[in-house]
C-alpha positions in Angstrom: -25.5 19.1 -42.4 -22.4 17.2 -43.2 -21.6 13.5 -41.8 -18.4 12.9 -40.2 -17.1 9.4 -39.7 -20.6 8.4 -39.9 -21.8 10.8 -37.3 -24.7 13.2 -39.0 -23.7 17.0 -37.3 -27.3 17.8 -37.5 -27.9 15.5 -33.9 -25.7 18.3 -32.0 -28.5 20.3 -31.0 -29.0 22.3 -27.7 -32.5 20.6 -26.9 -30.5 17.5 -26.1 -29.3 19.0 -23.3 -32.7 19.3 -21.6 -33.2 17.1 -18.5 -36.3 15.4 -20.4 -33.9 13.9 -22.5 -30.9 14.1 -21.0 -31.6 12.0 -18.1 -34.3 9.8 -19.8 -33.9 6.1 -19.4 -34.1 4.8 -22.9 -30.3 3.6 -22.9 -28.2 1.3 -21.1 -26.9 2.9 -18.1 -27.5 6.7 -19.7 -28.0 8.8 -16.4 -25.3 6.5 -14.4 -22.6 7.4 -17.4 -23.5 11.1 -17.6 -23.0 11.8 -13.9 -20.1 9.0 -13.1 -18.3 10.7 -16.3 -19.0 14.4 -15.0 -17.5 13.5 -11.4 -14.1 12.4 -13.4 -13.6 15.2 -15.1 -14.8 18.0 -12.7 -12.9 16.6 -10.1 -9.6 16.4 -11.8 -10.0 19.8 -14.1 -10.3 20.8 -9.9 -7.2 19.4 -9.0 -5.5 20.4 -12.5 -6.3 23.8 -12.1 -5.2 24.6 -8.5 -1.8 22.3 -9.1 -1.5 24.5 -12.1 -2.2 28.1 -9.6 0.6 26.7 -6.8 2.9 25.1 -10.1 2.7 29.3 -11.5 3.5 30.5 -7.8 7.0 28.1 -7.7 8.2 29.3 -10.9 7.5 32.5 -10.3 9.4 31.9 -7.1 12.4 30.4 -9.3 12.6 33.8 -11.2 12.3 36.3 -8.3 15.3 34.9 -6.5 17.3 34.3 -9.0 16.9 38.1 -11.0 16.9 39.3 -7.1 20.6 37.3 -6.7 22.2 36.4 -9.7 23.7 32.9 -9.6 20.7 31.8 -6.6 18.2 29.6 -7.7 15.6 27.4 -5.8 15.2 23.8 -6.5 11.7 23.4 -6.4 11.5 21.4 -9.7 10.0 18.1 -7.8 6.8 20.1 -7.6 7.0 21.6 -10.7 7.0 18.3 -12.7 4.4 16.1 -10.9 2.1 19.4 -11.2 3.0 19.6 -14.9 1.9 15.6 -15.5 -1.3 16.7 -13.3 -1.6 19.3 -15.9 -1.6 16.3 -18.6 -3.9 13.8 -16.3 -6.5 16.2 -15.9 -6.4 17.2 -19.9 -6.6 13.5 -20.6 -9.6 12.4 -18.7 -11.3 15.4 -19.6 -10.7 14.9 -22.9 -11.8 11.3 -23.2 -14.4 11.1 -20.8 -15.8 14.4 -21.9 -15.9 12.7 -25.7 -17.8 9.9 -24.1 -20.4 11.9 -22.7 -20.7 14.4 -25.7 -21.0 11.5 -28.0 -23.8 9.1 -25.7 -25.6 12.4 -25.7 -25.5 13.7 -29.3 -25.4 9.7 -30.8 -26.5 7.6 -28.8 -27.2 4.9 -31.7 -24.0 5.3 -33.5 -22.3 2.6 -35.0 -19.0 1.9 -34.2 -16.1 -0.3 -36.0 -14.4 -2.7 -33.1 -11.3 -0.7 -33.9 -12.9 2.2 -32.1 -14.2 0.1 -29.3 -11.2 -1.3 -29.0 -9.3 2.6 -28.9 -12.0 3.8 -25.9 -10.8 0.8 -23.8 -7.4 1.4 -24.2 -7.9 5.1 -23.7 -9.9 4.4 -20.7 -7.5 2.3 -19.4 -4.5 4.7 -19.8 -6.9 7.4 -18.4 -6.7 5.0 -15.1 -2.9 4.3 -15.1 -2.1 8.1 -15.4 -4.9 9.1 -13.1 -3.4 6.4 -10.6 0.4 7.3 -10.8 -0.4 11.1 -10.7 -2.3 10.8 -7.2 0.6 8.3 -5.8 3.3 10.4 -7.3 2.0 13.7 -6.1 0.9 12.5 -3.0 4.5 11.4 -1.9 5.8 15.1 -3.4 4.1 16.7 -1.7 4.2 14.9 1.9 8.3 14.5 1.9 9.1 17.1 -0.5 10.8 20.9 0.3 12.3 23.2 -2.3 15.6 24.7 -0.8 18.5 27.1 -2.0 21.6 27.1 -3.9 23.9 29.8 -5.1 23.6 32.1 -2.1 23.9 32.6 1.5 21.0 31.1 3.4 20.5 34.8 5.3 20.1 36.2 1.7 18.0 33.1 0.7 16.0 33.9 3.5 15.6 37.2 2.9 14.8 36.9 -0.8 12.2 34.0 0.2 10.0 36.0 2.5 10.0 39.0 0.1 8.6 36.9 -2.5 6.3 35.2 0.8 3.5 33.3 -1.6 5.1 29.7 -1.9 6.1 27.7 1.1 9.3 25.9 1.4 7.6 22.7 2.2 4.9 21.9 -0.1 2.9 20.3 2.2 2.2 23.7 3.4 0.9 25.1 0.8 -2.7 25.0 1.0 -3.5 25.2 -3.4 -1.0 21.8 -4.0 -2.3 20.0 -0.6 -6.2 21.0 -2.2 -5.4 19.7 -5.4 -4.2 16.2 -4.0 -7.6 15.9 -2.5 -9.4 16.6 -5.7 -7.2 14.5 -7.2 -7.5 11.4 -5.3 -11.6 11.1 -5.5 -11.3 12.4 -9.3 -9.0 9.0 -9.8 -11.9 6.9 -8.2 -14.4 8.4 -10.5 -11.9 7.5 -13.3 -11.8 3.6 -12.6 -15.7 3.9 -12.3 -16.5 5.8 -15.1 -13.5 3.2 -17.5 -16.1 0.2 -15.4 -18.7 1.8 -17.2 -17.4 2.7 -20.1 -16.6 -1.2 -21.1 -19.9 -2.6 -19.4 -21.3 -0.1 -21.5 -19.7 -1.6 -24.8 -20.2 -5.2 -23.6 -23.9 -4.8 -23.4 -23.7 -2.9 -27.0 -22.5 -5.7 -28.8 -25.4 -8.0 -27.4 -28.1 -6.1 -27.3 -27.8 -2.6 -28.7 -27.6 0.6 -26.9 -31.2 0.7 -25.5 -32.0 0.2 -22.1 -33.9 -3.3 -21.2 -37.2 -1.0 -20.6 -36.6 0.5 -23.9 -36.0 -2.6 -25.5 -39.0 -4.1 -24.1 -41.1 -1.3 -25.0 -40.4 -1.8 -28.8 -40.4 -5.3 -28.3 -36.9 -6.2 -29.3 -36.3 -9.1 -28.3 -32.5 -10.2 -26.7 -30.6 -12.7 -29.1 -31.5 -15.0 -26.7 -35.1 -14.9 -26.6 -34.3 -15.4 -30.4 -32.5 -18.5 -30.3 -35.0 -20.0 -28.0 -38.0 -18.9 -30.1 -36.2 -20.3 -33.3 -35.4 -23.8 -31.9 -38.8 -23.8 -31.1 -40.2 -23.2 -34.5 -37.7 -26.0 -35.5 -39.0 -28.5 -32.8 -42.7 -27.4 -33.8 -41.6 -27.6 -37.9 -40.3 -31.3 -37.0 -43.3 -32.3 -35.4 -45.8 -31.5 -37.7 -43.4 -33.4 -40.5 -43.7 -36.4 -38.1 -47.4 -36.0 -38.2 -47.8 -35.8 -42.4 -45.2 -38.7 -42.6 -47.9 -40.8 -40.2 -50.5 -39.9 -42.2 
């Protein structure tokens, strides 16, 4: 099959994804990655996609009281936003830890140029600023936030508000945004964990490889260390037996 960017398409295969390989330990920190990486993203896809349910409900709301009473709208767009950028957050992590995990998987000896080291660590990073604001910002939404009504009487609003009767005013009280907060908050721990990972990961890459110390051991590669200590002492043992010839 082709090779793209130096990655052979013929390593995608559905046997990697059996646990005897999956969850083998011949690479640095493979099984810790894999699961650390899966708790990001499920947790804030979670979040993403009830913020996304309650964010459907609000608009919906905005266009049932305003058809309902021309000129009335409901200013619930403080919700609307923060779930939006949730929307984003939970794309973004999924996105880029979900490529991590796909790749360690499918190529786990890949080669990469330090300009794409250096883009996963800024991506990482970013993944942990956005993650971060996103549970701060929504969290304060949600806990001091209320949508209310302009345009109209508040008897009408009322009126027009419980016929509709899915969204609550106060958006603490609705039980979709307050669930996706609490997926959101663990997903952003995950997030920092899994960006830990992800440069410890690279780190221990550019000094020894991607295999695991008991796979390294196995196949007797030794760590650059061991090297420069073995080498210094084929120098010391050269010298000395240069020392002996020149007695002789």
């Amino acid at each position: 099959m082709a090779v793209i960017w130096g990655l052979d398409l013929k390593e995608m295969q559905w046997g990697k994804f059996k646990n005897s390989y999956m969850w083998n330990n011949e690479y640095h920190l493979r099984r810790t990655k894999f699961i650390v990486y899966q708790i990001a993203m499920i947790f804030c896809v979670v979040s993403e996609s009830l913020g996304t349910a309650a964010l459907s409900d609000y608009v919906d709301q905005q266009d049932f009281v305003s058809t309902s009473s021309p000129g009335a709208t409901v200013h619930n767009n403080s919700f609307i936003g923060i779930a939006s950028y949730n929307i984003f957050v939970g794309v973004y992590v999924a996105t880029i830890f979900g490529s991590a995990f796909f790749f360690d998987l499918f190529w786990p000896e890949r080669v990469e140029s330090p300009a794409v080291k250096l883009a996963w660590r800024i991506c990482s990073v970013l993944a942990c600023l956005f993650t971060l604001s996103c549970a701060l910002a929504y969290t304060v939404i949600l806990a001091t936030h209320s949508a209310w009504v302009s345009g109209t009487d508040s008897a009408t609003a009322s009126r027009l508000l419980s016929e509709y009767g899915t969204s609550p005013m106060r958006y603490r009280d609705n039980g979709r945004a307050v669930a996706s907060v609490v997926f959101l908050w663990p997903g952003m721990l995950a997030t920092f964990a899994s960006t830990a990972l992800l440069w410890h990961s690279l780190s221990h890459i550019d000094a020894y490889g991607p295999k695991s110390t008991h796979a390294r051991t196995k196949d007797d590669i030794v760590k650059p260390a061991d090297v420069e200590k073995r080498t210094g002492s084929e120098s010391l043992a050269t010298d000395g037996a240069s020392g002996r010839t020149g007695a002789v």
